[in-house]
ROVORO-908560 format. One record per residue (C-alpha): x, y, z. Coordinates in steps of 0.05 Angstrom, whole numbers, plus 32768, in hexadecimal, padded with zeros to 4 digits. Layout:
<pts>
XYZ...
</pts>
This chain:
<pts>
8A0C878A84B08A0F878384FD8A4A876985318A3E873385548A5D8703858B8A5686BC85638A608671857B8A6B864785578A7D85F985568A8F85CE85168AAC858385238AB38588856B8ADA85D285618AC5860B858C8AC9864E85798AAF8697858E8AC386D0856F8AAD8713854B8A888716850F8A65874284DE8A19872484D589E3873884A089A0875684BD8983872A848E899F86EC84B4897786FB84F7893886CF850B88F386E384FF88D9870E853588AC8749854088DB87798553891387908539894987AE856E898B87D2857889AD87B385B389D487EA85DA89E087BE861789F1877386278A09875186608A36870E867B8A0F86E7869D8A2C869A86BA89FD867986798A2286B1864E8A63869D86648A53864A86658A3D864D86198A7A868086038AB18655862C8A8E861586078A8B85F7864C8A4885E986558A0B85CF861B89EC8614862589EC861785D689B685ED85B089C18608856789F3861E853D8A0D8653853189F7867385618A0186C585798A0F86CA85C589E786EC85F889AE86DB8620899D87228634899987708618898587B18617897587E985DD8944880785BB891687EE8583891A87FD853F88D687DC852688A287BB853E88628793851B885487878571881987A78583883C87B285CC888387CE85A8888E8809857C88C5882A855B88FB8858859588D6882F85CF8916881085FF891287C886108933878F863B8933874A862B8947870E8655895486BF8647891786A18617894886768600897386AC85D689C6869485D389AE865185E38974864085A38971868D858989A186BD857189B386E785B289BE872E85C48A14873385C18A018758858389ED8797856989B08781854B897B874A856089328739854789098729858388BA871685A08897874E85BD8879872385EA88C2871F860688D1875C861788CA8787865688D387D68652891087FA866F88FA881686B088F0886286AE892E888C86C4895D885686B38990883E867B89978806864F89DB8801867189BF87FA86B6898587CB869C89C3879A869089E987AF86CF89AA878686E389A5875B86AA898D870986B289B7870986F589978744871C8953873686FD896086E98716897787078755892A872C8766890286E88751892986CE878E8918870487B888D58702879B88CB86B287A988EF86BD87F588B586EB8801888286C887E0888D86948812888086C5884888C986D7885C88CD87178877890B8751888E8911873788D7890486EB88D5895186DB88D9898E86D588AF898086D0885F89C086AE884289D486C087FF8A06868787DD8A32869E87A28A2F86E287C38A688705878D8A4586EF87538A0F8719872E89D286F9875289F886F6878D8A058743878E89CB875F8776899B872487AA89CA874387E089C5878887CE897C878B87CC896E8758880D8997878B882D896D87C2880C892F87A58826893B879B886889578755887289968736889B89BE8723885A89F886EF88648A2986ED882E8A4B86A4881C8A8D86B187E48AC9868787DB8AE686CE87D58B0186E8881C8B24872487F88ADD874287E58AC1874888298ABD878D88248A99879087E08A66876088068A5A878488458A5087CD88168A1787AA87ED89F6879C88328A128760884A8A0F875988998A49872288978A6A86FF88668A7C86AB886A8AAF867B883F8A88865288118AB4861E881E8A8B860E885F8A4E85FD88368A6885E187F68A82859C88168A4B856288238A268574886789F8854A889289B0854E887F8994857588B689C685A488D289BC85EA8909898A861588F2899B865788D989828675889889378696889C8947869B884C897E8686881D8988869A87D789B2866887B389DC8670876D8A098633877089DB85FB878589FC85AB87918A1385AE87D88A1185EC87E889C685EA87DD89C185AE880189E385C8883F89BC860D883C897C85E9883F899185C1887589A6860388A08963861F888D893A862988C988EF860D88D488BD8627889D88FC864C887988FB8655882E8935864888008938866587B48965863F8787897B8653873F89B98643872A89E98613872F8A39862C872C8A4E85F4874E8A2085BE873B89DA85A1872389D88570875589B08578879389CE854487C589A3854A8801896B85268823891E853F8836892F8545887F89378598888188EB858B885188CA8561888588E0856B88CB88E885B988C788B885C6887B88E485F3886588D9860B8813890B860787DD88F2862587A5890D862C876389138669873D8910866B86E7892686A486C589278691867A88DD867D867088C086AA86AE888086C48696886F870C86878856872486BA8889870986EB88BA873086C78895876B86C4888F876D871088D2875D872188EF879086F488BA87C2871588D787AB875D891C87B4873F891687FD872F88F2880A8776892087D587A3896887E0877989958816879189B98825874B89F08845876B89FF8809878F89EC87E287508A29880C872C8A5F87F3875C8A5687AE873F8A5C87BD86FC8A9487AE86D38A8D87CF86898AAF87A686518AAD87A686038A90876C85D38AD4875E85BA8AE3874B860B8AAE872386168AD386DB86098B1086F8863B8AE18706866E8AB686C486698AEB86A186718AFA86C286B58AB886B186C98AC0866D86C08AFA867186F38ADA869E87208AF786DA87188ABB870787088A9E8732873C8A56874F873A8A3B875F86EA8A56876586B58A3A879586878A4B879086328A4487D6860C8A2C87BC85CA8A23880185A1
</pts>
């Protein structure tokens, strides 16, 4: 028997709560894991909270992300002690998920813990942080570099906000901070933030093509707010986009595309192939200051997981949130 965080949804009723779980319930995989480490990611907290159709089957065990140690393995990649970190591939949305203390996983999933560090920091990181360097990654694939001009970072409190900040900072670039938050100014300008803006002058419709500012812009909430950053962005700026807080919707026009080519590009973590991950967990353990990544931690246990999803979904999470599993 194993605990688990399960959803569950019968006739239109919605419930998540703590369960005991058989090992011999788990899917087939090729290894066989003890997660020591989970995190809350926005998905996490949409599918727990029931307020978005992150969930495709039923029952289902929460968690899009972890980190432990594996108990067997017939992957020719995984054996037996080796420490692992998984992200998206569709687990807590088609596949049981990693809220638990035991999981049956793809080899071909899995990246190794970096040397040096912890399960626990891997998902101080987690989805979020991990999101956070494909953006970084994608700004500089484009050719942005530190000293171009102002890189704006949008939903700068939340976990890709905070860790994109704290390593744009890291690496040398002018990082402005956007957050509906005025009272966390300070926790902004210590992860590196040169100056921190109100959200509230980019999430109301704009005019297509607007003063340009932003060499770069990392964006987490996407509708208007993406739609105004890109038309801010200056000529031949780049614009990552992955995620959407306040909207799907993209309500803009191709004037910032074709009159100053800027780039939007968008950024998948879920299905990200292998070696993507592999290198942006490599630049993670170079480019991340830990101790910086520690002051956005906030440590909870499984049994507060639905408490604090629910204050996610208001906006009252700040940074990661890290689950101690076992």
């Amino acid at each position: 028997m194993f605990k688990a965080l399960q959803l569950n949804k019968q006739a239109e009723v919605f419930a998540a709560e703590l369960v005991q779980l058989e090992e011999a319930l788990l899917p087939a995989g090729d290894v066989q894991v003890r997660v020591e480490y989970s995190t809350l990611n926005y998905k996490d907290g949409l599918a727990i909270t029931n307020r978005g159709p992150v969930v495709r089957s039923w029952p289902m065990v929460a968690g899009i992300d972890g980190a432990g140690v594996v108990l067997s393995s017939t992957h020719p990649d995984w054996r037996a002690g080796d420490r692992f970190i998984h992200n998206g591939w569709g687990l807590g949305e088609t596949r049981w998920g990693l809220m638990a203390e035991r999981a049956s996983l793809m080899g071909s999933w899995l990246v190794p813990v970096p040397q040096s560090w912890t399960s626990r920091q891997a998902m101080a990181v987690g989805t979020a942080g991990y999101t956070a360097m494909l953006c970084v990654m994608a700004l500089e694939s484009q050719g942005l570099e530190p000293g171009d001009g102002e890189v704006l970072v949008t939903g700068a409190t939340g976990g890709v906000g905070s860790v994109a900040v704290a390593l744009l900072a890291r690496l040398g670039y002018s990082v402005v901070a956007a957050t509906g938050k005025a009272d966390e100014q300070a926790y902004l300008q210590r992860l590196g933030a040169v100056s921190v803006m109100d959200r509230a002058s980019l999430s109301a419709p704009g005019k297509p093509l607007q003063k340009e500012r932003w060499a770069g812009v990392v964006d987490a909430v996407g509708s208007h707010t993406l739609a105004n950053a890109c038309a801010q962005t200056r000529y031949g700026g780049v614009v990552a986009a992955c995620g959407l807080a306040q909207g799907g919707d993209f309500p803009a026009s191709v004037m910032p595309f074709i009159l100053r080519g800027i780039s939007l590009v968008g950024v998948d973590s879920v299905m990200a192939p292998l070696a993507r991950r592999q290198q942006a967990w490599q630049r993670l353990a170079r480019d991340l200051d830990r101790d910086l990544l520690e002051t956005m931690v906030t440590e909870i246990e499984l049994d507060q997981v639905a408490a604090h999803a629910r204050a996610l979904m208001h906006g009252e999470v700040r940074g990661r949130t890290v689950v101690r599993i076992c």
